[in-house]
N, C-alpha and C positions, 0 to 999 in steps of 0.2 A: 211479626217475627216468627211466630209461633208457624203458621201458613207455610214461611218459608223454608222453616228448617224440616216442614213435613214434605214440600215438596223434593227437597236435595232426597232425603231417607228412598225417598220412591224413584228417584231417578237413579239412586245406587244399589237399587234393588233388581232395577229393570235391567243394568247395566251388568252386574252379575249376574243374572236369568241368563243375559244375550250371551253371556262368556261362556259359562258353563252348556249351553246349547251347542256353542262354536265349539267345545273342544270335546265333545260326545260325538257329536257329526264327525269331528276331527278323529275320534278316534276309531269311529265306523267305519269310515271310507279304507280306513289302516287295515281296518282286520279284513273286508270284502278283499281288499287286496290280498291280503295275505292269509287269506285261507289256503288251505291245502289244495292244489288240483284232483291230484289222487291221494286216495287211503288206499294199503291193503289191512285186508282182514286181520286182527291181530293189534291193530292201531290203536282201535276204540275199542271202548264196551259195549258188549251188544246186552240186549235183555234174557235173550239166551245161546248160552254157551253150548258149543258143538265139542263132544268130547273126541280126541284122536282117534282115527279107524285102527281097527285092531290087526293083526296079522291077518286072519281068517276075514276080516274085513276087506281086506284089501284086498285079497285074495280072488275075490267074489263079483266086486263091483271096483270096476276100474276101464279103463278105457277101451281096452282092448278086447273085450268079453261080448261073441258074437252073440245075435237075437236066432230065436228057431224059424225056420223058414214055416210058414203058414198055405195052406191052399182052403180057404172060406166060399160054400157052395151059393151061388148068386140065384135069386130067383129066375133066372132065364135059362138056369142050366148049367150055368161058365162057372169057372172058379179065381176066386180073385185070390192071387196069390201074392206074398212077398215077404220081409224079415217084420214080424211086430218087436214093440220093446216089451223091455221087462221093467220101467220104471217102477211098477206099483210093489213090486218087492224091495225095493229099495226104502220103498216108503215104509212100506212095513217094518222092513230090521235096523232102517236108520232113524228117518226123519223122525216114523209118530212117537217112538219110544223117547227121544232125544226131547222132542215138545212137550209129552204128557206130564214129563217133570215140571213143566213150567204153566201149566195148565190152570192152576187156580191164579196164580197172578197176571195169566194171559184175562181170564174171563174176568176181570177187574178193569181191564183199558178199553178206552174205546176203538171204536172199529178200523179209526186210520194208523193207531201205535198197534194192535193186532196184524195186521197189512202189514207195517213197516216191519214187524220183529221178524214175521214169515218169510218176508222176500228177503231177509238179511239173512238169514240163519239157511233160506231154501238156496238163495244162491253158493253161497260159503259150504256148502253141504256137494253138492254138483263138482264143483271147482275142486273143492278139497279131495273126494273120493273119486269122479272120473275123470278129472283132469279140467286145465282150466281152458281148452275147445270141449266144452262138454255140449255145444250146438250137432243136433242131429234132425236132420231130415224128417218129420212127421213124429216128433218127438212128445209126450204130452206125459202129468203124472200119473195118472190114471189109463194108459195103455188105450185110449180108447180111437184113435187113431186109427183107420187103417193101417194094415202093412204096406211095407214100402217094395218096390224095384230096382226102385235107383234115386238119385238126389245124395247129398254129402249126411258120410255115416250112414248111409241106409241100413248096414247090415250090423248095425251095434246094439246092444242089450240094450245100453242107458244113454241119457240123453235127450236135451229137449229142444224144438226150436226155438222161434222167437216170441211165438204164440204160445207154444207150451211154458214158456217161462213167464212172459206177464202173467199168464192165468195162476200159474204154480199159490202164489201167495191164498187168491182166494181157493182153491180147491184142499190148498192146507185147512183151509179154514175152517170150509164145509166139513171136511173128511174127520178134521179132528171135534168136529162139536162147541166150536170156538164163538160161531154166527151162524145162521139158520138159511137156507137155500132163496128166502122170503124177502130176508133181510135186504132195507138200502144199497144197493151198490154187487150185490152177491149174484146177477146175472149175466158174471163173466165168469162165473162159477159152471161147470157141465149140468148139476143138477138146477142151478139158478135158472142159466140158460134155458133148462129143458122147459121149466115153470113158465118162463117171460116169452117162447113160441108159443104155446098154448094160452098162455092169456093175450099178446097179441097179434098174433098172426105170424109173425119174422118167421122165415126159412132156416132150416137149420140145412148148412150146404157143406162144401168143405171136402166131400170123401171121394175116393179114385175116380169111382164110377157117374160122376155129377151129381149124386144124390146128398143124403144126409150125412153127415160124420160122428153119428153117437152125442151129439151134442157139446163137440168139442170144439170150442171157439178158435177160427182159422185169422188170420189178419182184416180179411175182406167182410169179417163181422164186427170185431174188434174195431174196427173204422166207424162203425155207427151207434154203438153201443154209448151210453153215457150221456155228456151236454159236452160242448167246446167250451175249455177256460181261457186259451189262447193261442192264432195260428200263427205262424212264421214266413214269409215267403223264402224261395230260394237262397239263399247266401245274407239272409237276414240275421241277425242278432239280439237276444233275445233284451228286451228294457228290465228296469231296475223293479217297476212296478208291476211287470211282467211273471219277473220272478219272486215278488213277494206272493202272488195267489199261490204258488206250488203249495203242494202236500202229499204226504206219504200216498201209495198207492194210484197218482197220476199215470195214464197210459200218454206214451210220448212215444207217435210216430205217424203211420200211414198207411192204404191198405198194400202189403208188400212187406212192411216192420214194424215192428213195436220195441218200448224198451217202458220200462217201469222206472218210477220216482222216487227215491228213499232218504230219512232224514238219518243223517249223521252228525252230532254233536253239534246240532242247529242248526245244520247247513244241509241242504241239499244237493242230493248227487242222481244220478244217474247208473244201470242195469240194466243190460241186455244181453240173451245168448244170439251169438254170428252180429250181425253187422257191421258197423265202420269205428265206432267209438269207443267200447270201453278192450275190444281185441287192441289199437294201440296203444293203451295205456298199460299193459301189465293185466287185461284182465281185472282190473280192479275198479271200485264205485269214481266215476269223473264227476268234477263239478257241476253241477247244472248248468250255469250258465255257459261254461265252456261246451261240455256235452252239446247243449241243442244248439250252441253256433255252428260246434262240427256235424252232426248231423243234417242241420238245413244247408250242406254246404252241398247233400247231395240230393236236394229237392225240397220242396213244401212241406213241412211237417204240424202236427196238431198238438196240442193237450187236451186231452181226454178227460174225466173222471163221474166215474160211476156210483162212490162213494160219497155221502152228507160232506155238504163244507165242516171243515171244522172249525170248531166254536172257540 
């Protein structure tokens, strides 16, 4: 009797395990559904806050504000001429004063919430003060770019393309003293980069003249750089367990785009400047999963990351 009544206990225990499973699952699937597509900026809390540009700020840096036209003397004689940016001053009077505040609680996180906070604050930064096409033709934060000719925005102070924005987060990083050139994942960094040619051989390519680019990571480096987490084909759709390996700091694209991966309030989204995806939303971070369906809807795409798994 005794037997009996222990096994009933364990079959009404099994039996609420199995419930309480079903209505977790149940309420899982609820939220995956009903997560937000898009955020804008302003939605959530970020880790650090971007204070309002000031008159004279805005003044300064904004969309409309031409680069100097350059003529740079080539070893053969010629001169390579065209508009450089001016990003790195931007950096200077916006971004690094706006992070240093947040500086000792950045050096406390690890290297993918450092990444995440960067590309949050560096996109909302862009958006906020030159607008939200802030995508420019041979754009980088560190100026290190050739000058341009031609290509869209060529002739603009500020503004990055699509390479200069995946990089933006780690060259925050470097620039600001946050992670070290050496560091896991830091060789889509300019100076990382310059480290991981010389120790293994990779070409640093990228510049007007087919040569080098200062060591500033173009798409068609971008494409090789890291491990594959997972690829897509054409008009494929990304799985369930596909999108549980994401994490902050994934490069998500092809040689040709990139966009970066960012977490917001558990959820995963999606950041790029120009392409196809977050320009139809408003400009603002898209879901992951929606993101890379529309994205592979216009070709093969990868996930990328250069970055330690996180633990």
């Amino acid at each position: 009797m005794i037997k009996l009544r222990h096994i009933r206990v364990r079959l009404r225990r099994k039996w609420l395990v199995e419930i309480v499973v079903a209505i977790l699952l149940a309420l899982s699937g609820w939220w995956l559904l009903h997560r937000p597509v898009t955020l804008d900026f302003g939605d959530f809390k970020q880790a650090i806050t971007l204070p309002t540009p000031t008159a004279e700020q805005r003044a300064r840096f904004n969309h409309e504000q031409t680069a100097r036209w350059v003529a740079i003397p080539q070893g053969d004689g010629t001169l390579l001429k065209g508009y450089r940016t001016e990003n790195q001053a931007f950096y200077k009077a916006v971004l690094a004063p706006t992070i240093n505040q947040y500086k000792d609680y950045l050096l406390r996180c690890s290297p993918t919430e450092i990444i995440n906070a960067l590309t949050l604050v560096g996109y909302e930064a862009f958006r906020n003060y030159i607008g939200t096409e802030f995508y420019r033709w041979g754009g980088d934060l560190f100026d290190l770019d050739d000058p341009q000719e031609d290509g869209p925005r060529h002739q603009a102070a500020y503004g990055l393309d699509c390479s200069g924005f995946a990089t933006l987060p780690f060259e925050l990083a470097i620039g600001l003293e946050l992670l070290k050139p050496t560091a896991p994942g830091m060789e889509i960094s300019s100076k990382g980069f310059k480290l991981y040619c010389q120790r293994t051989g990779f070409r640093d390519t990228g510049g007007r003249n087919g040569g080098g680019n200062h060591y500033r990571l173009d798409t068609a480096e971008l494409a090789n750089m890291g491990r594959v987490i997972f690829s897509l084909a054409q008009n494929a759709r990304p799985k369930r367990r596909q999108l549980r390996l994401l994490q902050p700091g994934d490069l998500v694209g092809r040689s040709g785009h990139f966009g970066l991966i960012v977490e917001i309030n558990h959820t995963f989204y999606f950041l790029e400047s120009g392409g196809w995806v977050v320009p139809q939303n408003g400009y603002r971070p898209v879901r992951a999963d929606k993101a890379l369906a529309w994205f592979a809807k216009t070709g093969p795409i990868e996930v990328r990351r250069t970055l330690p798994d996180r633990q």
